[in-house]
Phi, psi and omega in degrees: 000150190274153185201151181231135177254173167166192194189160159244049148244005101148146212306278149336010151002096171275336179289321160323298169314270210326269166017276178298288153354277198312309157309327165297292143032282189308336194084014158289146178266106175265177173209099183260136197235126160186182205281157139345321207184154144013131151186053177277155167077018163300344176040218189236052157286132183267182142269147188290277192221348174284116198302130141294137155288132196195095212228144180290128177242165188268143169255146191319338186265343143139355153310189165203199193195204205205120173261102175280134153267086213183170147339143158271356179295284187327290168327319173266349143282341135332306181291294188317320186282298189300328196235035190268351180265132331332156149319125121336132145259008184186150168246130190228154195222129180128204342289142188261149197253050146198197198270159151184105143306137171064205179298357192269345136345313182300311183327313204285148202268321155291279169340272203308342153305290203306331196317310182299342179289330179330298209280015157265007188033054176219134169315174198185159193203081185274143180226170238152125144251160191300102159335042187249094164298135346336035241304182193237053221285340178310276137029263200269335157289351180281312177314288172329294192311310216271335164293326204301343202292345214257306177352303214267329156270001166281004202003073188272157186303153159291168181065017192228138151257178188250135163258105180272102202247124213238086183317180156282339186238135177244113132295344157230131173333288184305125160306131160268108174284155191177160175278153169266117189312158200241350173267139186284152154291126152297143164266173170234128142320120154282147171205155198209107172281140178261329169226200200251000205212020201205091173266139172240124199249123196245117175294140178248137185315292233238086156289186186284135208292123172311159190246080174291152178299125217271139198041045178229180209294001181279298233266323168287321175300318196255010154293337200064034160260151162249132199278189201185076176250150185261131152249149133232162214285185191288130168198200227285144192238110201270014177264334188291284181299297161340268176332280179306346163284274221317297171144164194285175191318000000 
């Protein structure tokens, strides 16, 4: 299968490499389109009005993939649009090198890439591991491949991706399907007035420990299973919309 990769840690990777490796592995035509440099917690912001930069990169196998200066969304609207002939059969995102969870799915820069495969009803896969040094990215690239493998008998909807998050330590074999916890963490602030009109609030690293949902992808993750969730994007909530056509109560 043909596959377009791409990540929002920037084209250089090591969860990237591991990714590409592991698929190429695989017997996949991979591709990789992704950003340039960083771009976590970008969700799914594009460019406007500024021309992308799209520079050729070299990939370990003597191949080569294409580095945007953009978004990771941009990038995966990029690959799809300049490099879709042949057609993808998949967009794969990752392996992004922290968890993304829960309400942190809205955040992400890698969701928000797979999204774009969403809104191309071409399958998609964001993938993520646990923030534990050493990673283990050999590892959690053999887990992708073997989900990306599985993908096509989970017979998931067009428009719905799989968000896949891979602890450092796996205590269970079996992939766990789950809902993506739906409460957000308070973050905590620092702040320090500067004026008398003017404050500066510094995000502290470590929030206040979220109050999670009992079987949802939070809760099982820290069970040491690797999850599994179908997201797809935010649009019309149509049990919301029914009731309000009817009219009120």
């Amino acid at each position: 299968m043909r596959i377009l990769l791409t990540n929002d840690d920037g084209i250089g990777a090591e969860g990237l490499l591991a990714a590409y490796k592991a698929l190429v592995k695989a017997g996949h035509d991979v591709l990789a389109c992704a950003p340039d440099g960083e771009r976590s917690a970008s969700s799914h912001s594009v460019n406007l009005r500024t021309p992308l930069k799209v520079a050729r990169h070299a990939m370990p196998d003597g191949n080569y993939g294409w580095a945007v200066a953009g978004s990771p969304a941009d990038s995966a609207r990029l690959g799809l649009e300049l490099f879709g002939d042949p057609p993808f059969g998949m967009l794969v995102s990752g392996i992004n090198n922290d968890t993304n969870l829960g309400f942190d799915v809205n955040y992400s820069g890698t969701v928000g890439a797979a999204m774009e495969a969403a809104g191309a009803f071409m399958p998609a896969v964001a993938a993520s591991s646990e923030r534990v040094f050493p990673f283990q990215w050999e590892r959690d690239g053999d887990i992708l491949a073997d989900v990306v493998s599985r993908l096509a008998a989970w017979n998931i909807p067009p428009g719905v991706i799989v968000n896949l998050n891979i602890p450092s330590v796996i205590r269970h074999k079996e992939y766990r399907w789950c809902p993506a916890n739906a409460k957000a963490a308070r973050e905590t602030y620092l702040q320090a007035r500067v004026s008398e009109d003017l404050l500066e609030c510094t995000r502290q690293r470590e929030s206040v420990p979220v109050s999670y949902v009992p079987e949802s992808d939070i809760s099982f993750f820290r069970e040491g299973r690797v999850t599994l969730s179908p997201i797809r994007p935010v649009g019309t909530s149509s049990e919301t919309l029914a009731r309000l056509v009817k009219g009120p109560a």
